[in-house]
mmCIF file of the C-alpha atoms, coordinates in Angstrom:
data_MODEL
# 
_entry.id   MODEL 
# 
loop_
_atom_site.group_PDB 
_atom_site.id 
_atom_site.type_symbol 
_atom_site.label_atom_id 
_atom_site.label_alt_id 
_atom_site.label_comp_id 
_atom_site.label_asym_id 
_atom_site.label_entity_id 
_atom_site.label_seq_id 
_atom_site.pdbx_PDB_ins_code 
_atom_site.Cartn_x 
_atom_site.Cartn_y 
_atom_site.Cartn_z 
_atom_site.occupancy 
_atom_site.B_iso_or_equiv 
_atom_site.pdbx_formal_charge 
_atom_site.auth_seq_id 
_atom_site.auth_comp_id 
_atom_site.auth_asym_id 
_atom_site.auth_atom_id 
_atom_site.pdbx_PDB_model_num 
ATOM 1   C CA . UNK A 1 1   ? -29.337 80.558  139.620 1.00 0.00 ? 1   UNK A CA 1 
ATOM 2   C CA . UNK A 1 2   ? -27.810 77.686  141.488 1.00 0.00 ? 2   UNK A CA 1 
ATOM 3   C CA . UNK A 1 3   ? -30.528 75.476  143.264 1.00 0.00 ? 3   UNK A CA 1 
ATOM 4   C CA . UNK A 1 4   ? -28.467 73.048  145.164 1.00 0.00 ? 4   UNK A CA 1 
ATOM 5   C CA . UNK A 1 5   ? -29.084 74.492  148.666 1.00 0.00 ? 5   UNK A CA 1 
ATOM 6   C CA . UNK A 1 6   ? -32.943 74.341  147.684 1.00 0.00 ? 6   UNK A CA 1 
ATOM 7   C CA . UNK A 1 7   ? -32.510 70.752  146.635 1.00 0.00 ? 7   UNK A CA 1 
ATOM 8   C CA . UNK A 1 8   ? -30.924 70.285  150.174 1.00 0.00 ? 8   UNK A CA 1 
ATOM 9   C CA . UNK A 1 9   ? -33.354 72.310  152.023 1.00 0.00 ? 9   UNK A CA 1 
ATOM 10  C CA . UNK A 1 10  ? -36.042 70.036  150.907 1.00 0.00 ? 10  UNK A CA 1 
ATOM 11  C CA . UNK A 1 11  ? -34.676 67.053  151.194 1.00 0.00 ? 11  UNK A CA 1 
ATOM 12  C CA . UNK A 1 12  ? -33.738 67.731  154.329 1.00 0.00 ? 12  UNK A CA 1 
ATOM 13  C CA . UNK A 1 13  ? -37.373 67.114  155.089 1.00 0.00 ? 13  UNK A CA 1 
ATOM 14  C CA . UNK A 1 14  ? -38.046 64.508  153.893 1.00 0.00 ? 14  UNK A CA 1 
ATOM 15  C CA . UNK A 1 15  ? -39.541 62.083  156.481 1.00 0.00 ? 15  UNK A CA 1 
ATOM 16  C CA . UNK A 1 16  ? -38.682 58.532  157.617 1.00 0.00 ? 16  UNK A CA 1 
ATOM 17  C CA . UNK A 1 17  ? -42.063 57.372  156.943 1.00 0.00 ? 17  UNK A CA 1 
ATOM 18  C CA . UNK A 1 18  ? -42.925 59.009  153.475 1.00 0.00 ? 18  UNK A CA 1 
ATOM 19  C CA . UNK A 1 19  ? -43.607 63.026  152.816 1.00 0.00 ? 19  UNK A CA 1 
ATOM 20  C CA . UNK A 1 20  ? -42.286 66.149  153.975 1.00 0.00 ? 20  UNK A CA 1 
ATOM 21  C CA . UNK A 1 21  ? -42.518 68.216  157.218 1.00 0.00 ? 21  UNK A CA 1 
ATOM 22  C CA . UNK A 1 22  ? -41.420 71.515  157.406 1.00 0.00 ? 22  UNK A CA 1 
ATOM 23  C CA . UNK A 1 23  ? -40.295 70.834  161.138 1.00 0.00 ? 23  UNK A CA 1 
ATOM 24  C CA . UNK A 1 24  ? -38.222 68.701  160.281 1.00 0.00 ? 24  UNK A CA 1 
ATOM 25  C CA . UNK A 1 25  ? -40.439 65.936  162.372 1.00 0.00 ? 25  UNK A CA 1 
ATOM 26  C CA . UNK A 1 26  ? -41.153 62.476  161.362 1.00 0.00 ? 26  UNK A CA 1 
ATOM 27  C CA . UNK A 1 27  ? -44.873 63.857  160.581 1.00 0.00 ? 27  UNK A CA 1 
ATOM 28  C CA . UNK A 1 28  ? -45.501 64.805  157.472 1.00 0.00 ? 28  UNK A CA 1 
ATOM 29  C CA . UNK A 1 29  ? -48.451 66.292  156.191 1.00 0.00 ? 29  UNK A CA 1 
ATOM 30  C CA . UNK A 1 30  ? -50.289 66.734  152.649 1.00 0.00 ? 30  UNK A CA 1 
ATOM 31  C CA . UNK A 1 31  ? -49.451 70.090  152.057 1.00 0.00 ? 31  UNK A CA 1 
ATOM 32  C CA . UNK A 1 32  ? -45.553 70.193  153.193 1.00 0.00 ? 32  UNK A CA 1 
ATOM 33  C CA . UNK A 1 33  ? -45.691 67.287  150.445 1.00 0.00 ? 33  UNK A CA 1 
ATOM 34  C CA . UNK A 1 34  ? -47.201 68.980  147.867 1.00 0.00 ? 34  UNK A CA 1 
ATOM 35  C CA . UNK A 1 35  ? -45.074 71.975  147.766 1.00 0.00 ? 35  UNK A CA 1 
ATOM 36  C CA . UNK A 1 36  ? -41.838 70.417  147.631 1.00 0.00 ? 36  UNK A CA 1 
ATOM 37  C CA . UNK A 1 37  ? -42.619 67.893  144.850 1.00 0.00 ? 37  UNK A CA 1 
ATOM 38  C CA . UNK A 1 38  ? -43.850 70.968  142.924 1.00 0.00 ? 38  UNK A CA 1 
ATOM 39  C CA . UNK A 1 39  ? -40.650 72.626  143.310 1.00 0.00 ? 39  UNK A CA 1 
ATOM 40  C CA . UNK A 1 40  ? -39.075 68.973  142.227 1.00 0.00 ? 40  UNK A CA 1 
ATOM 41  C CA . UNK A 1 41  ? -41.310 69.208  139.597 1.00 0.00 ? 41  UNK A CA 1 
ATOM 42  C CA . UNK A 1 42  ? -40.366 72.594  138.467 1.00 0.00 ? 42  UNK A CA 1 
ATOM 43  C CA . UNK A 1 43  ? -36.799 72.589  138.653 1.00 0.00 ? 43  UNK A CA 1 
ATOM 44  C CA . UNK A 1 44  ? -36.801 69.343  136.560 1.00 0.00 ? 44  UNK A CA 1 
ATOM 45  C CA . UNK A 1 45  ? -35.447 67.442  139.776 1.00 0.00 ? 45  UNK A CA 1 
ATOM 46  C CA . UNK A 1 46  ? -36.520 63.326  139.892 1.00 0.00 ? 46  UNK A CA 1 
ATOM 47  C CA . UNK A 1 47  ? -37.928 62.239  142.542 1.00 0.00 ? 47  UNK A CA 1 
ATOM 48  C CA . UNK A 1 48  ? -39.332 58.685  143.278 1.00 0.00 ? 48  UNK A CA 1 
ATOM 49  C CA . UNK A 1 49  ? -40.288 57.267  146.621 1.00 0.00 ? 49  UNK A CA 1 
ATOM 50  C CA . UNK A 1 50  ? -42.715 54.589  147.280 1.00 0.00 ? 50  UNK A CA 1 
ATOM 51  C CA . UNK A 1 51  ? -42.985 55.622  151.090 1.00 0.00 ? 51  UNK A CA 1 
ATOM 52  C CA . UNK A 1 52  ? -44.216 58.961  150.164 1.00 0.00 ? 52  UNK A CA 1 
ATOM 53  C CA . UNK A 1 53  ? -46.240 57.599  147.704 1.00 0.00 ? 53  UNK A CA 1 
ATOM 54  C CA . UNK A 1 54  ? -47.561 54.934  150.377 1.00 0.00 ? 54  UNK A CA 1 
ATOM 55  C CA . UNK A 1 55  ? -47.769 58.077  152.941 1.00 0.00 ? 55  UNK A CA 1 
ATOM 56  C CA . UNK A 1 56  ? -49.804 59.870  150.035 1.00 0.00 ? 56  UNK A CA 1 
ATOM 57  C CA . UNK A 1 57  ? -52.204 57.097  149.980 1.00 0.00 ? 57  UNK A CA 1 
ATOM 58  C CA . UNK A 1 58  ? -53.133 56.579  153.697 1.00 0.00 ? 58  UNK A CA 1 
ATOM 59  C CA . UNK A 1 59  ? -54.574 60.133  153.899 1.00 0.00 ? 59  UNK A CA 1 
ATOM 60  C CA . UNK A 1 60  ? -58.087 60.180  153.702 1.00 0.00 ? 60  UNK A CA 1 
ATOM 61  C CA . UNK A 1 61  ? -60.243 62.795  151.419 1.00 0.00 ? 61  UNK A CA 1 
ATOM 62  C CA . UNK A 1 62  ? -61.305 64.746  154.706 1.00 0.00 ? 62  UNK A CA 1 
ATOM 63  C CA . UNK A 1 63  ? -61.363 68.198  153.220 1.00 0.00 ? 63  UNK A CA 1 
ATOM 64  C CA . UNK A 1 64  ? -60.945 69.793  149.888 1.00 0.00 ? 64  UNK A CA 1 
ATOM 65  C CA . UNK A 1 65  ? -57.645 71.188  150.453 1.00 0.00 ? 65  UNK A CA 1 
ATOM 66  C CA . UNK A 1 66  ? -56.273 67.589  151.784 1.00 0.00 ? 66  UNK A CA 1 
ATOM 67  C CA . UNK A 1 67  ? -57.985 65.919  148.623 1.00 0.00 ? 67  UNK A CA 1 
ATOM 68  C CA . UNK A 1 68  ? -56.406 68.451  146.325 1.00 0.00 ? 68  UNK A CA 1 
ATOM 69  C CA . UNK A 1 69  ? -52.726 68.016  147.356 1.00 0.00 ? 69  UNK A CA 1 
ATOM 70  C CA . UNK A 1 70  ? -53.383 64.350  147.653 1.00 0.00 ? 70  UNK A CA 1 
ATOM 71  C CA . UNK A 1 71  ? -54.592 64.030  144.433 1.00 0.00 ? 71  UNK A CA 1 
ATOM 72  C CA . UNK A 1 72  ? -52.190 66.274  142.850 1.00 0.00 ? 72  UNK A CA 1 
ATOM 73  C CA . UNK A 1 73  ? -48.739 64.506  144.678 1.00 0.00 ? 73  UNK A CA 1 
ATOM 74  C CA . UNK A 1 74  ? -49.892 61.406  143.887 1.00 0.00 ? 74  UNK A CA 1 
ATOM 75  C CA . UNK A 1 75  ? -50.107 62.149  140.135 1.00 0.00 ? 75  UNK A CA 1 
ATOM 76  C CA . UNK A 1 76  ? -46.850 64.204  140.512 1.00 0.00 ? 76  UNK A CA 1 
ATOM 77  C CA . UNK A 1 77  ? -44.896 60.692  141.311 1.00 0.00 ? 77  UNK A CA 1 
ATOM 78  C CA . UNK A 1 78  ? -46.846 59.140  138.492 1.00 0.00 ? 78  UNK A CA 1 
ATOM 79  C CA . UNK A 1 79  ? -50.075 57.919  139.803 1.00 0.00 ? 79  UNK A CA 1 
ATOM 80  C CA . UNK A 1 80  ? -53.322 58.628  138.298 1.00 0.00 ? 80  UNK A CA 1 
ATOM 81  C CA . UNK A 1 81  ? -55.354 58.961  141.592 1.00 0.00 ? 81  UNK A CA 1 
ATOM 82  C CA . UNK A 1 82  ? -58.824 60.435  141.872 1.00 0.00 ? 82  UNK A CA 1 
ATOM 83  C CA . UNK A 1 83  ? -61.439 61.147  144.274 1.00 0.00 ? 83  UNK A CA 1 
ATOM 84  C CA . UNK A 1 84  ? -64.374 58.820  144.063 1.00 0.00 ? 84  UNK A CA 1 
ATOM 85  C CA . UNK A 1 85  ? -67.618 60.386  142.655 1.00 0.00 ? 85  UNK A CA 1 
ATOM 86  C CA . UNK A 1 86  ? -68.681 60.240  146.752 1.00 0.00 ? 86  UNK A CA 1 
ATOM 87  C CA . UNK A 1 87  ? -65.568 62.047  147.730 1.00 0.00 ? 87  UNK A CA 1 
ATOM 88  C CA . UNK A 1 88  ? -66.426 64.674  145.517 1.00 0.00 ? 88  UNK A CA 1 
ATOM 89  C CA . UNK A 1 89  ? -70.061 64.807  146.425 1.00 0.00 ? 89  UNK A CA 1 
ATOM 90  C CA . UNK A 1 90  ? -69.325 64.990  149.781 1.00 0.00 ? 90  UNK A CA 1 
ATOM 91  C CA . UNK A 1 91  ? -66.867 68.381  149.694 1.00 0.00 ? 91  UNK A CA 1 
ATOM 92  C CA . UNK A 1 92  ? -69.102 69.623  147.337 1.00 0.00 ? 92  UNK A CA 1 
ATOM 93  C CA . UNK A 1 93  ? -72.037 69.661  150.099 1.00 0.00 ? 93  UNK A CA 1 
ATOM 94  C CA . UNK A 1 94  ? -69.597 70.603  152.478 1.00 0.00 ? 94  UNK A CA 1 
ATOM 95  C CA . UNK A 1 95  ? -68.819 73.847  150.416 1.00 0.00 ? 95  UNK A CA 1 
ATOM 96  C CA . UNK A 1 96  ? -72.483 74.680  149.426 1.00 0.00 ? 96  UNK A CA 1 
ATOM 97  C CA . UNK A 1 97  ? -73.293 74.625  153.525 1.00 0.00 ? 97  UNK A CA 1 
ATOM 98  C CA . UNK A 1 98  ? -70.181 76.398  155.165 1.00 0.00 ? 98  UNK A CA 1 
ATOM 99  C CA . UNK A 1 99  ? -68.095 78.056  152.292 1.00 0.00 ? 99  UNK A CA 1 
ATOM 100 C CA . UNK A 1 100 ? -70.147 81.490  153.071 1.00 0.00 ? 100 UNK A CA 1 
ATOM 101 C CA . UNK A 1 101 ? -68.155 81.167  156.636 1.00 0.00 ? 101 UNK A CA 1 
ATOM 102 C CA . UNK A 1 102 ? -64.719 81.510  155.116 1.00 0.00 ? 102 UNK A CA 1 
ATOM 103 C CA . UNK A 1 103 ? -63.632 84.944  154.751 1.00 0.00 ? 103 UNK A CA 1 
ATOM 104 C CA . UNK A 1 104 ? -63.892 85.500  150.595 1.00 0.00 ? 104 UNK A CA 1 
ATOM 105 C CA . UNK A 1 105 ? -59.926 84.186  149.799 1.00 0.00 ? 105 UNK A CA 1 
ATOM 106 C CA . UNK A 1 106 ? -60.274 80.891  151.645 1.00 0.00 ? 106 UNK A CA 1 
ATOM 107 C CA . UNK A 1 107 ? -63.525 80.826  150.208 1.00 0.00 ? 107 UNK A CA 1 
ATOM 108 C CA . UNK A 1 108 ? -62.109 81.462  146.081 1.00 0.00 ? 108 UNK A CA 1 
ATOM 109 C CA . UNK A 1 109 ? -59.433 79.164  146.831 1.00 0.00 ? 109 UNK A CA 1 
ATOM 110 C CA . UNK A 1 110 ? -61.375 76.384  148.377 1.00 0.00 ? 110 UNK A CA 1 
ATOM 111 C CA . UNK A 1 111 ? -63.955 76.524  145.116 1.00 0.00 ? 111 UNK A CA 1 
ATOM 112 C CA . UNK A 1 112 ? -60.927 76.302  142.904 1.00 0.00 ? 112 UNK A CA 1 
ATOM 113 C CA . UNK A 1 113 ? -59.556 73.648  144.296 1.00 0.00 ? 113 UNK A CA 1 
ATOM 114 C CA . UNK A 1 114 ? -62.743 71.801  144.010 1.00 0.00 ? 114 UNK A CA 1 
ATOM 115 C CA . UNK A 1 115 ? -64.000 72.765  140.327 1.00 0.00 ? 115 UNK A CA 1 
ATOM 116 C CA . UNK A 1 116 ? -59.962 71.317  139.734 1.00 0.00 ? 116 UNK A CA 1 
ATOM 117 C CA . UNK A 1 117 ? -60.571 68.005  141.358 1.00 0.00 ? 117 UNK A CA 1 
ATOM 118 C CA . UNK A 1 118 ? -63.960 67.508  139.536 1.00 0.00 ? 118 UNK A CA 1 
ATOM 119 C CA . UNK A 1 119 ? -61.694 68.645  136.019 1.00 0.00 ? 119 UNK A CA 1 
ATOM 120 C CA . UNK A 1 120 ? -58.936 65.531  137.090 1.00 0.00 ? 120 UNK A CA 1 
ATOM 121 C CA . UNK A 1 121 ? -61.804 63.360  137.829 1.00 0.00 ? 121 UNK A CA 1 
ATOM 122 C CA . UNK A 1 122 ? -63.313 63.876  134.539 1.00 0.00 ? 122 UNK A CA 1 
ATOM 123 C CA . UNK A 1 123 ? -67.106 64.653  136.415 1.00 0.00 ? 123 UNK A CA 1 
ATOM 124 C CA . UNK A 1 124 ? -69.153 67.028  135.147 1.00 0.00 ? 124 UNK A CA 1 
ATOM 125 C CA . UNK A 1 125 ? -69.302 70.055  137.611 1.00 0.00 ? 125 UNK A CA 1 
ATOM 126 C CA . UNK A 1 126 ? -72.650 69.635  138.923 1.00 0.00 ? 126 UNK A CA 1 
ATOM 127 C CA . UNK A 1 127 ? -75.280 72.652  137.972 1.00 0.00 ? 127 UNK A CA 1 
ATOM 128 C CA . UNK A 1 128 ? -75.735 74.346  141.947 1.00 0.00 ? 128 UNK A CA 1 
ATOM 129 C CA . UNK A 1 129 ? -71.682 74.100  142.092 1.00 0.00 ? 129 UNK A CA 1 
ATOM 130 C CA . UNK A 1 130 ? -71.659 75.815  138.634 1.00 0.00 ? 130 UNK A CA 1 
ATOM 131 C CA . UNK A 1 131 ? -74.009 78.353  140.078 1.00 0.00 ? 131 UNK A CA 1 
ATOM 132 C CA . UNK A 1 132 ? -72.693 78.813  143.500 1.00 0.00 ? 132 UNK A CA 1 
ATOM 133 C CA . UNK A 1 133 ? -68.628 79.478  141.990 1.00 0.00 ? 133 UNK A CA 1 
ATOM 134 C CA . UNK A 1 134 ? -70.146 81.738  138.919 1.00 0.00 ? 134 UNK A CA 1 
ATOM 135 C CA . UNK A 1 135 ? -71.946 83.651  141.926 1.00 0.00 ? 135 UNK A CA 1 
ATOM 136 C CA . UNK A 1 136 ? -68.335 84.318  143.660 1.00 0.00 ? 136 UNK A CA 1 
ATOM 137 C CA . UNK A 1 137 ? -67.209 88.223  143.457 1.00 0.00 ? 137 UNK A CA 1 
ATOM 138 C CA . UNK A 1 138 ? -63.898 89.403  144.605 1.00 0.00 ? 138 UNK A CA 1 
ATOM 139 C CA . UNK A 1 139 ? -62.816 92.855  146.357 1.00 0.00 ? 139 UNK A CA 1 
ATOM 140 C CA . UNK A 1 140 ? -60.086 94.579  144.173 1.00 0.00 ? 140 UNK A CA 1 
ATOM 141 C CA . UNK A 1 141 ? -57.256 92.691  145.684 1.00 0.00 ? 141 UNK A CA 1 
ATOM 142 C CA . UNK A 1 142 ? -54.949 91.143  143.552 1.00 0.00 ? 142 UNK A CA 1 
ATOM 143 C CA . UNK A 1 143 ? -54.730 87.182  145.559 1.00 0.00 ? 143 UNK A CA 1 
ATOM 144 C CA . UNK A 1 144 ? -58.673 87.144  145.576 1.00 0.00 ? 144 UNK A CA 1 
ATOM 145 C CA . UNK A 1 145 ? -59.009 88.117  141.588 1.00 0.00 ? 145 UNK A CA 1 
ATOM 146 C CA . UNK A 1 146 ? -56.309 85.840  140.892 1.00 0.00 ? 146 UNK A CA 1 
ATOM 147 C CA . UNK A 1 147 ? -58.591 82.825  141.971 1.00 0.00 ? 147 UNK A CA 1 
ATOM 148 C CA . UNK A 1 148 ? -61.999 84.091  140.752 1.00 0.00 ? 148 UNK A CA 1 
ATOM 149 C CA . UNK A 1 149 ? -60.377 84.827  137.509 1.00 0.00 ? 149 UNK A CA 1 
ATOM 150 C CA . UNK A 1 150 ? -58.938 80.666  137.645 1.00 0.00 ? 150 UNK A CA 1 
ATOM 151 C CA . UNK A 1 151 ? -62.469 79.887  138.470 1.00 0.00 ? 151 UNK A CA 1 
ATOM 152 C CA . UNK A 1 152 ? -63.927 81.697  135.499 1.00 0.00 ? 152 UNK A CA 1 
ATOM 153 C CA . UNK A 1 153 ? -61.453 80.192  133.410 1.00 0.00 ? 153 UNK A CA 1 
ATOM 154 C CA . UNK A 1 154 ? -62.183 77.162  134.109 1.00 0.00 ? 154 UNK A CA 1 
ATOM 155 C CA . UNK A 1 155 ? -66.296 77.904  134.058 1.00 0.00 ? 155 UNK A CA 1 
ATOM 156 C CA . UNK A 1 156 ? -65.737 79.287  130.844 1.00 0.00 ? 156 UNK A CA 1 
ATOM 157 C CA . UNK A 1 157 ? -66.404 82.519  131.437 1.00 0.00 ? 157 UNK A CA 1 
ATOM 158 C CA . UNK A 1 158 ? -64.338 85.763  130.136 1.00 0.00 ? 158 UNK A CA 1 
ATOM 159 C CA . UNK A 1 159 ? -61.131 86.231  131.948 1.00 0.00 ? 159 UNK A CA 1 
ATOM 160 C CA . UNK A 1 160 ? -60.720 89.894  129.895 1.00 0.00 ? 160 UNK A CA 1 
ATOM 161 C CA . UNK A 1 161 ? -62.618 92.005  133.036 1.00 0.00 ? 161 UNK A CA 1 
ATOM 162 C CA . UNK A 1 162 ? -59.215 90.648  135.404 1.00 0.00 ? 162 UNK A CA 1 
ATOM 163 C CA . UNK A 1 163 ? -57.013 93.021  133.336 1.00 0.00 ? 163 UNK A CA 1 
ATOM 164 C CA . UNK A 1 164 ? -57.971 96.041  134.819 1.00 0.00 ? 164 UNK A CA 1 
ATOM 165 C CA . UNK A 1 165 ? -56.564 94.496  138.275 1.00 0.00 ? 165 UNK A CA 1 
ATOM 166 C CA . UNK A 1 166 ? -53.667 93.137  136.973 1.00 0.00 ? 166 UNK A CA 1 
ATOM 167 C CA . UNK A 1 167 ? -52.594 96.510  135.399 1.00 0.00 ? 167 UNK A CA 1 
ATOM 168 C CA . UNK A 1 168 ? -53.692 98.507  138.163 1.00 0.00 ? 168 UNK A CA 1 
ATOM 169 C CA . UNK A 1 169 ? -51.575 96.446  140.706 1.00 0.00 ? 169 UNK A CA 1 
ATOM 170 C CA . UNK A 1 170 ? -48.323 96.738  138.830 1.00 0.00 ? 170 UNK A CA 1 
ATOM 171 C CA . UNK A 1 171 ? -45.316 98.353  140.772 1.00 0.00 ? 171 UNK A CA 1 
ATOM 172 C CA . UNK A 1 172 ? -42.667 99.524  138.876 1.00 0.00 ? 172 UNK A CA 1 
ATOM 173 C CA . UNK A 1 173 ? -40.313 99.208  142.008 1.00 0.00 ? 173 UNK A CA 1 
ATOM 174 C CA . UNK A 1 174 ? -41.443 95.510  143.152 1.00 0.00 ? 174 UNK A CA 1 
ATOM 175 C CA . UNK A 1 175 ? -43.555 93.985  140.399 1.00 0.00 ? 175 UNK A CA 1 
ATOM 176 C CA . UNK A 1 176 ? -46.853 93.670  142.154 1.00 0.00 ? 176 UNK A CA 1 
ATOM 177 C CA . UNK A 1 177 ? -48.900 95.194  145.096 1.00 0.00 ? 177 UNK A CA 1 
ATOM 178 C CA . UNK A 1 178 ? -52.154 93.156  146.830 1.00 0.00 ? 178 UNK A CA 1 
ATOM 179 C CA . UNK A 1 179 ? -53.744 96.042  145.650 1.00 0.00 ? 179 UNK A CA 1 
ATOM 180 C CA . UNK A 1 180 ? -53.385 99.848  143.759 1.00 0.00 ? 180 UNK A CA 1 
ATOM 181 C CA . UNK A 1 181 ? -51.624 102.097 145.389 1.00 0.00 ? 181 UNK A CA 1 
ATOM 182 C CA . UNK A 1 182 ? -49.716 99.491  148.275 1.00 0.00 ? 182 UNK A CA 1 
ATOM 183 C CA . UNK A 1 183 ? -46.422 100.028 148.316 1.00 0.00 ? 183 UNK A CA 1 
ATOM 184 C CA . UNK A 1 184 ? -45.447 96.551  150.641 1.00 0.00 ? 184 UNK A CA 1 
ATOM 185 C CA . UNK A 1 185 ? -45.757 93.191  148.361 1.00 0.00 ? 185 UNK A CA 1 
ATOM 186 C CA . UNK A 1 186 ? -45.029 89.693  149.206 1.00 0.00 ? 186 UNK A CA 1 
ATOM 187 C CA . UNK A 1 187 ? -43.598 86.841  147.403 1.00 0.00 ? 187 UNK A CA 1 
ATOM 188 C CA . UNK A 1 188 ? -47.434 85.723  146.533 1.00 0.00 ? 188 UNK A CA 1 
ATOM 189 C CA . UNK A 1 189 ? -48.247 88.890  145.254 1.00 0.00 ? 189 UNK A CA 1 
ATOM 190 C CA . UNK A 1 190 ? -45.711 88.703  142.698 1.00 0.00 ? 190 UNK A CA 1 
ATOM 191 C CA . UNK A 1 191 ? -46.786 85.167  141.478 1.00 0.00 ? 191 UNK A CA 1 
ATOM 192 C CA . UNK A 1 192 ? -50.181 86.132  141.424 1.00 0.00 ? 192 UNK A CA 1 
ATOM 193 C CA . UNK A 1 193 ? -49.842 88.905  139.701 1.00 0.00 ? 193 UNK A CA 1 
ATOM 194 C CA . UNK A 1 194 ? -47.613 87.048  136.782 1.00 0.00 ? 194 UNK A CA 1 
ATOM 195 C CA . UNK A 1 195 ? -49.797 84.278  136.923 1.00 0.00 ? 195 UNK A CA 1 
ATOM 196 C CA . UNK A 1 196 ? -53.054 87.075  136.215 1.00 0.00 ? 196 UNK A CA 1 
ATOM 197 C CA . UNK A 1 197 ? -51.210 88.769  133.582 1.00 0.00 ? 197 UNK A CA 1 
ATOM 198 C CA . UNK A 1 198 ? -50.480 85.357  131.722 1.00 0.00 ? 198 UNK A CA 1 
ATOM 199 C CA . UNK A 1 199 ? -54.120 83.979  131.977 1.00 0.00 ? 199 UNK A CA 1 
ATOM 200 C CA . UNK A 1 200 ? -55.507 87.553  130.594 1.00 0.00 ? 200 UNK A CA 1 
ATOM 201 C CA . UNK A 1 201 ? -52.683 87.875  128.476 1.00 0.00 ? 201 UNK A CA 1 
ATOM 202 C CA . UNK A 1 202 ? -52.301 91.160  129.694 1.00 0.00 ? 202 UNK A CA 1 
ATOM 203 C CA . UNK A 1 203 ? -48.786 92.838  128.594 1.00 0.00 ? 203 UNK A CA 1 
# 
């Protein structure tokens, strides 16, 4: 497959002053950046730019999911970056006192993201954190098990129980379904549902 007009697509927004916006605006944001220098990243594509890594730098740790494609851009373009033991502290409260508000797959995601920025930052994940993430349960959708089952992963727990999802939400016409028995599936579904086979080594 030819990727030339992806390559354009992104570049295409690229901003004036560092990162990527969808919009095609000169205001880019942390997560427009992080997607396109994965796909860089994935298709083996160089890509060097001190203002995005300048851009990169001036955003402050305000959330978990700002922190996370911060951290991850910046090391993406070569630079070791990671929160401060504060920074870290500080979501980690954050999550402990509102994450119950998010409905359950903001809630999965955000805790992945975090236990991954405590992994980067070499920190131990602190014992209630620990606690709280091994607490987390997940209806039988496919996106939600595909970030409890990361989490467990990385908790060390046994991924093995995730099969029964995984195999359950195969399509033989599209690949993957959000959940048995769905016939629609979205591009997401598919990657989470490769992604789940591959961590449970399911066939």
């Amino acid at each position: 497959m030819n990727f030339k007009k992806t390559i354009k697509y992104l570049l295409e927004r690229k901003c004036l002053s560092g990162g990527f916006c969808f919009y095609r605006l000169d205001q880019p944001n942390a997560e427009d950046t992080y997607y396109a220098l994965r796909t860089f990243k994935f298709l083996k594509i160089p890509f060097k730019d001190k203002t995005t890594r300048d851009f990169l730098r001036s955003i402050k740790d305000n959330n978990i999911n700002t922190t996370y494609y911060k951290t991850l851009s910046l090391r993406m373009l070569g630079e070791p970056y990671t929160p401060t033991t504060k920074t870290l502290e500080r979501l980690k409260n954050n999550l402990l006192r509102y994450g119950k508000l998010l409905d359950n797959y903001k809630l999965l995601k955000h805790t992945f993201r975090l236990l991954v920025l405590y992994n980067i930052s070499h920190s131990e994940i602190p014992a209630e954190l620990f606690s709280f993430a091994d607490s987390l349960t997940a209806p039988f959708y496919l996106s939600d098990s595909y970030y409890l089952c990361k989490i467990k992963k990385i908790l060390g727990k046994e991924t093995f129980p995730f099969i029964a999802i995984s195999t359950l939400c195969q399509d033989s016409k599209v690949g993957f379904t959000e959940a048995p028995s769905v016939n629609l599936s979205f591009l997401e579904q598919i990657y989470y549902g490769i992604r789940l086979c591959e961590i449970t080594e399911t066939p």
